[in-house]
N, C-alpha and C positions, 0 to 999 in steps of 0.2 A: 561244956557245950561245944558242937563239932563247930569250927571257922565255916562262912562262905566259901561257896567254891569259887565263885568269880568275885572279888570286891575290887571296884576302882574307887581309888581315891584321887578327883581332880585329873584324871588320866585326860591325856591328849596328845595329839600325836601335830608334830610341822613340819613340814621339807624345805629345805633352806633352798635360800631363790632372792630375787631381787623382783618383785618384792617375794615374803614368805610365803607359802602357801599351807592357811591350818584347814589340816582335813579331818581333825577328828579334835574338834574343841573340846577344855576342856570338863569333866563328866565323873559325874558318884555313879556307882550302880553297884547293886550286892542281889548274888543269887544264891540262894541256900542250899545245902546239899537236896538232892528231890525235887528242887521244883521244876517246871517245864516254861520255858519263855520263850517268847518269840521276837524275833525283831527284826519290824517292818520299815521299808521304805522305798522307796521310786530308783529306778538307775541312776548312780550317778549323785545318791544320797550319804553315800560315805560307809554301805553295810560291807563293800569287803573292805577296807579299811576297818573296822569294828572285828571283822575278822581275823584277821592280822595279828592283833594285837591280843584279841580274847586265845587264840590259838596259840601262842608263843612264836608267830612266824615276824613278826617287827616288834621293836620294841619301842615304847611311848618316848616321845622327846620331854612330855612334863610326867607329874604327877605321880603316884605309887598305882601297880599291880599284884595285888594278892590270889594265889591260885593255891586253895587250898588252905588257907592263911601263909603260903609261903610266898618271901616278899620277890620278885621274878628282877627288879632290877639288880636285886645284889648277886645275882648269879652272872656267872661266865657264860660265852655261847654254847660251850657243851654240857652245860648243866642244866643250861633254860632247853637245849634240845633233847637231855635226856627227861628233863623233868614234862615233857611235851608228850615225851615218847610212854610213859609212866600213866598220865594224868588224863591224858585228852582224845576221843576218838573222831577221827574228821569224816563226814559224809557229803559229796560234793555232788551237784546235779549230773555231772556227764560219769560219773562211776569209776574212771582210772582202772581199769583194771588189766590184768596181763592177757590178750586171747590166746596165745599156745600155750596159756596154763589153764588147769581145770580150777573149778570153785573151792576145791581144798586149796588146790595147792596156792591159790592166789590170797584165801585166806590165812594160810600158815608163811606166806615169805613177811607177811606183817611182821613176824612174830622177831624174825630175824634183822631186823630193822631196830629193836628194843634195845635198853641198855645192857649191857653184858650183861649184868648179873639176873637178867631177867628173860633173857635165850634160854629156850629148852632145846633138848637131844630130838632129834627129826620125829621119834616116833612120838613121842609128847607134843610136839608140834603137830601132828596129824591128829592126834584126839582131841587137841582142843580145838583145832579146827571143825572136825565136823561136830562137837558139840559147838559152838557158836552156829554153823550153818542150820542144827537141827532148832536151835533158839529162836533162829529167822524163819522154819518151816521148809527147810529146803531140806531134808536130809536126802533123799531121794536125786538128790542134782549135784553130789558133792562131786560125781567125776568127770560133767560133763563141761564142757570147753565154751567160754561167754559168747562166742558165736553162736552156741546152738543154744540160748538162753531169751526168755522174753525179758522187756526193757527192764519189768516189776521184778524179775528173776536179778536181773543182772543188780539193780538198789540193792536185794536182799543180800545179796554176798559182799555188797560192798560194806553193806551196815554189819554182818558178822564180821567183817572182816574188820573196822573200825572195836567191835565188841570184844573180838578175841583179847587185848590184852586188860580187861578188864578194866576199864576205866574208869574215873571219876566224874566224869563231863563228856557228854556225845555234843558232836558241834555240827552240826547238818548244814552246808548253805544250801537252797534252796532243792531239796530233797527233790521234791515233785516237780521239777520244772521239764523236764523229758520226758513225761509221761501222761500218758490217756487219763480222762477223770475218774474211770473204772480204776485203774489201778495206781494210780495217785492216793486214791484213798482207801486201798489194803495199806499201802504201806503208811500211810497219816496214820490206818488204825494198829499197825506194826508198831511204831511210835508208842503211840499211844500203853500199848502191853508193856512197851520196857519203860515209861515213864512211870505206870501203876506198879510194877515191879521193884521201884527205887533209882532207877538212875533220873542223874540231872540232864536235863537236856535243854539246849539254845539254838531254835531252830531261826534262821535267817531268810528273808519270804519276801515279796513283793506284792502278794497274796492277801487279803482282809479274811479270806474265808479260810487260807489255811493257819492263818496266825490268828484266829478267832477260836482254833483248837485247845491253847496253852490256857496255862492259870493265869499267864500276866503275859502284858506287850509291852514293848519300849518300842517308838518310834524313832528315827531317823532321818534328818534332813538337813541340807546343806553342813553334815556333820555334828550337826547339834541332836544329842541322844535326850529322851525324853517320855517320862511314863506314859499311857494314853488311858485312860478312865475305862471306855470301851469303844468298840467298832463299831 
């Protein structure tokens, strides 16, 4: 039986201070490989915190992180960063992306960012690129430069771009938050195709209607994570 892709045990995160400050109490939670989850809660509720820690970018002050069934505090920084690198694709609202590079090329310098042993030769890097772009329905946009791209354009390359190394777990925060409700929900039903496809996905939302999408939600508030029944 394949492990969780995400399992916390008791996971919690503190920042040392007079007094402490816990911003991420602590929390069980187990996602299986496939499923699609979302997790909702208000600004200022601890979801990038939750992020952090789900992505390999902080690591918890209490409790065990399993990613993959692998256990992430016994790893070194360049291990939890190559195992990030390996494991996890990030999809942020504002897109990150390069503008004097085109849609390939911005999705192929991902590639080069991977751990050694998982860098291809440029021209492998351009095929998998534009198959991850044509995955997103862009094939048609791979040369053209994110300034001449619309805002749904510009998500999509970032989500191939996040896809190209073929990951275990897509981490979206709040995907749709730059974007019109037209195209908010191509890309909700973007989502949606590569979740029916298999991948796992942990979408992070403010949103009741977009986190209304997934099979399951966890709430979040004043740091405290918690299943919600329904919306």
């Amino acid at each position: 039986m394949r492990a969780p892709v995400i399992e916390f045990r008791q996971v919690g995160l503190t920042y040392p201070g007079t007094p402490p400050v816990e911003a991420f109490k602590p929390a069980d939670l187990r996602i299986e490989n496939g499923e699609y989850v979302t997790v909702i809660g208000p600004s200022g509720s601890g979801k990038s915190t939750f992020l952090n820690i789900a992505g390999l970018l902080d690591g918890p002050t209490g409790g065990r992180y399993l990613l993959d069934g692998i256990d992430t505090a016994a790893l070194t920084d360049g291990d939890r960063a190559a195992l990030r690198g390996q494991r996890i694709g990030f999809v942020f609202q504002s897109f990150h992306l390069l503008p004097h590079r085109s849609a390939a090329e911005n999705v192929a310098l991902a590639m080069l960012y991977a751990p050694t042993a998982d860098r291809r030769r440029a021209a492998q890097r351009r095929g998998r690129a534009r198959d991850a772009l044509a995955q997103v329905g862009l094939s048609h946009r791979i040369n053209s430069l994110p300034t001449r791209l619309s805002g749904g354009e510009r998500q999509r390359v970032a989500i191939a771009r996040a896809l190209v190394g073929e990951p275990s777990l897509l981490l979206c925060d709040e995907p749709t938050g730059n974007l019109d409700t037209a195209t908010a929900e191509s890309i909700l039903g973007l989502l949606d195709g590569l979740h029916s496809a298999g991948l796992t996905i942990v979408l992070i939302t403010h949103d009741p209607q977009v986190a209304a999408r997934a099979e399951r939600t966890v709430a979040i508030r004043d740091g405290i994570l918690g299943e919600v029944a329904s919306l």
